[in-house]
C-alpha positions in Angstrom: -10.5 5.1 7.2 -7.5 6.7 7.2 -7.4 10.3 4.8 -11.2 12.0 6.5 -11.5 14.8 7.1 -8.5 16.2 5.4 -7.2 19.6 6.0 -5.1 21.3 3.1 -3.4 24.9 2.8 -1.2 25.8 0.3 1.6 27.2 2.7 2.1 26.2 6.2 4.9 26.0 8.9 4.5 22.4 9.9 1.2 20.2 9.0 1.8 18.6 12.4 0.1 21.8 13.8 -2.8 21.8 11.7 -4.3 19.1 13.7 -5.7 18.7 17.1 -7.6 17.1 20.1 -11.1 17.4 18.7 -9.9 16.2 15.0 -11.3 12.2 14.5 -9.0 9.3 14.0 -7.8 9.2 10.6 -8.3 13.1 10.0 -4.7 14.5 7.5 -3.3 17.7 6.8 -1.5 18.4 4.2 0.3 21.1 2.1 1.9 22.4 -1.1 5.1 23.8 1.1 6.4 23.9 5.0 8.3 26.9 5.9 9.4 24.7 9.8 8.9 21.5 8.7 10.6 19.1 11.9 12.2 16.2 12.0 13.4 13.8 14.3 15.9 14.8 16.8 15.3 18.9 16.3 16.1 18.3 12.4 14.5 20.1 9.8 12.8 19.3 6.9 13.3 21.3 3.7 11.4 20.3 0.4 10.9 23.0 -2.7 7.3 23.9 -2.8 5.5 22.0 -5.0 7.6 18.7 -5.3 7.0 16.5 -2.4 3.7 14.4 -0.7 3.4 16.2 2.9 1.1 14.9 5.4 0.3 14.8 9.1 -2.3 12.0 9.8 -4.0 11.5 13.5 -4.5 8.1 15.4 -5.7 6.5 18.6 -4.4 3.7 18.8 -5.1 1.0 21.6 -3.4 1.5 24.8 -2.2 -2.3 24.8 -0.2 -1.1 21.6 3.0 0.5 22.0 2.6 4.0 20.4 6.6 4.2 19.8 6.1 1.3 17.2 3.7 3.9 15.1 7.4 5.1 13.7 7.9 1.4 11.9 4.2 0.9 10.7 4.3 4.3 8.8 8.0 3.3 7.4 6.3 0.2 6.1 3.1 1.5 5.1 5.4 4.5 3.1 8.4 1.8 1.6 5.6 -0.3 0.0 4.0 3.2 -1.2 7.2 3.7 -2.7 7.4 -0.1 -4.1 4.3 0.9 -5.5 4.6 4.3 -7.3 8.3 3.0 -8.7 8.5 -0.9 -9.0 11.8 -0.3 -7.4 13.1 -2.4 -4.1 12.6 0.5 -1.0 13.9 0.1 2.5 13.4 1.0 5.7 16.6 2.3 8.0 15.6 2.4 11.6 13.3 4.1 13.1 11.9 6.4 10.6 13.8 6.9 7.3 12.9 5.3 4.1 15.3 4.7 1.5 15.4 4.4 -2.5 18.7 3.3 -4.6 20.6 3.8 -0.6 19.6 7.6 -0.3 16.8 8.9 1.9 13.7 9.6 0.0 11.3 10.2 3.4 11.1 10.7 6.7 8.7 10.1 9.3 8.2 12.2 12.2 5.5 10.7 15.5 4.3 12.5 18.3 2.4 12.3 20.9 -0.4 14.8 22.5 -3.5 14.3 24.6 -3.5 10.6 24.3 -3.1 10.7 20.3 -0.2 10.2 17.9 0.2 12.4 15.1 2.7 10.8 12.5 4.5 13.4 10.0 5.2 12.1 6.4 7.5 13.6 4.1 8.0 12.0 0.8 10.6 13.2 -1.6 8.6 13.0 -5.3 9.7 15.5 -7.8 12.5 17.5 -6.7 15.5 17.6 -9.3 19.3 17.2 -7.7 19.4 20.9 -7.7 16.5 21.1 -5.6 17.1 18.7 -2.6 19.6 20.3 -0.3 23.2 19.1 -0.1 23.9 19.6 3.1 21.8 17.1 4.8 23.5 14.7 7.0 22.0 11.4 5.1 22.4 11.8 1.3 18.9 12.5 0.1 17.1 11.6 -2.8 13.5 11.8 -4.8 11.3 9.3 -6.9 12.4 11.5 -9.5 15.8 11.7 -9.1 15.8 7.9 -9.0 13.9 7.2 -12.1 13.8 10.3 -13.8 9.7 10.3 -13.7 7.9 13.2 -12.7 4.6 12.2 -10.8 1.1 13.5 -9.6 1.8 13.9 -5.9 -2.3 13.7 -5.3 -2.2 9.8 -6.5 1.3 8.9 -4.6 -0.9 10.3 -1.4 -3.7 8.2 -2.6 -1.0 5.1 -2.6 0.2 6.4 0.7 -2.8 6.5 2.9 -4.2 3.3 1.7 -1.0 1.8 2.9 -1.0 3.3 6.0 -4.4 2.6 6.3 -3.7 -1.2 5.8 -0.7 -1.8 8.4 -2.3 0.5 10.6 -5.1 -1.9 11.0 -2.7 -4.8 10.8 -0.9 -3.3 13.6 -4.0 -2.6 15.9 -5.1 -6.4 15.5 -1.8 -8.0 15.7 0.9 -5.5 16.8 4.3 -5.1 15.1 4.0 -9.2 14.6 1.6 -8.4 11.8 4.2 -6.5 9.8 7.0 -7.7 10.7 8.0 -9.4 7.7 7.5 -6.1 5.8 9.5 -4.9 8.0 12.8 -7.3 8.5 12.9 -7.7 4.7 13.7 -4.0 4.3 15.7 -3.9 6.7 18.5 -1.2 5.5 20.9 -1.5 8.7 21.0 -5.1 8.9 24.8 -6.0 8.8 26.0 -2.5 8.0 29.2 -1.4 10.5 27.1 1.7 12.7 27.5 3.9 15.5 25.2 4.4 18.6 25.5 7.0 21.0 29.2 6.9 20.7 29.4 2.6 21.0 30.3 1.0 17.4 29.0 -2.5 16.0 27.4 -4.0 13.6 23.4 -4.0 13.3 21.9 -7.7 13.5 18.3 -6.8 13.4 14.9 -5.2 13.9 13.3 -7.2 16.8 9.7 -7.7 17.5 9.9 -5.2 19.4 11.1 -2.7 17.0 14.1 -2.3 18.8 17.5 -2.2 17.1 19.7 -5.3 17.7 23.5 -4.2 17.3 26.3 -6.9 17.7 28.4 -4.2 19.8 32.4 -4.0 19.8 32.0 -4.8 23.3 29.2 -6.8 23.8 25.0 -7.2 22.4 23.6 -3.4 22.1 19.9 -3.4 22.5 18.7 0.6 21.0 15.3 1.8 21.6 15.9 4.9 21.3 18.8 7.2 19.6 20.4 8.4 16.5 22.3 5.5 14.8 25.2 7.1 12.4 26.1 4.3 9.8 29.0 3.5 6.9 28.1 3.7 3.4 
């Protein structure tokens, strides 16, 4: 069960440091505030203390399984989360981002270390406009700036594990097969004019795989990997 033991300090630089090779599957960290918080690519993460649902959760998962795909099951298990707390429609831009109302309300951060994945969640829940920073290169948002409700962050973690806890388990049995329609139906890229490494298109599709199908200006662009700049 995903959420035990948990690990919780009021202050730290990053949660995914607060966890390690002796820590059980499904042991969390979490925190009130992250002075480093990463992101993908070198990014940072920057939330006000107090205002957002931070947590770093450990897994084993099966070495038939890709551990790359760990990126899309948490941006599933965290959109539906999102469904959840808001009744709104979330969705998921490739690989890790989840979106609410077409701004960025989390992110999702995996890495691997000693044969484990540790996946990084950072959901945007009460921040005001003043609050979330504007210089971020994907317009960002929170649950509250969305629908002007403030929220206990305690029962949207609650929301959030159980999730995660679900696709997770989905995903062991049945890979990214088992979610994929949670997946493709959120899909926030899909036939939005992007950029990839340079090479422009237009995105088709999440595979199977998890990959990123782009119909390229010069021919099919299969991404794995990579940061995908796209048009509002």
């Amino acid at each position: 069960m995903i959420g035990s033991p948990r690990r919780h300090v009021t202050e730290c630089e990053s949660t995914q440091a607060l966890l390690g090779p002796d820590d059980p599957e499904g042991a969390i960290a979490t925190t009130d505030h992250q002075t480093a918080g990463r992101g993908r690519l070198g990014r940072h993460w920057v939330e006000a203390p107090g205002t957002a649902v931070i947590v770093s959760v450990l897994l084993r998962p099966p070495l038939e399984r890709r551990a790359p795909e760990l990126s899309l099951v948490a941006a599933v298990a965290v959109a539906l989360a999102v469904e959840d707390a808001t009744g709104l429609a979330a969705q998921i831009k490739w690989p890790n981002d989840v979106f609410l109302a077409r701004r960025k309300v989390a992110g999702i951060l995996a890495e691997l270390r000693n044969g484990a994945v540790i996946l990084g969640i950072g959901l945007n829940v009460n921040q005001t406009r003043e609050e979330l920073p504007t210089d971020a290169k994907v317009a960002p948002a929170s649950l509250r700036t969305v629908d002007a409700r403030e929220r206990d962050r305690e029962e949207v973690l609650t929301v959030v594990l159980a999730r995660l806890d679900r696709c997770y388990a989905a995903w062991r049995d049945g890979g990214l097969d088992a979610i994929y329609d949670d997946l493709g139906s959120r899909d926030f890229l899909r036939g939005r004019r992007v950029t990839v490494d340079g090479a422009g298109g237009i995105a088709s599709r999440i595979d199977r795989d998890g990959r990123l199908l782009v119909n390229g200006e010069t021919g099919p662009l299969v991404v794995e990997s990579g940061e995908v700049l796209f048009e509002r």
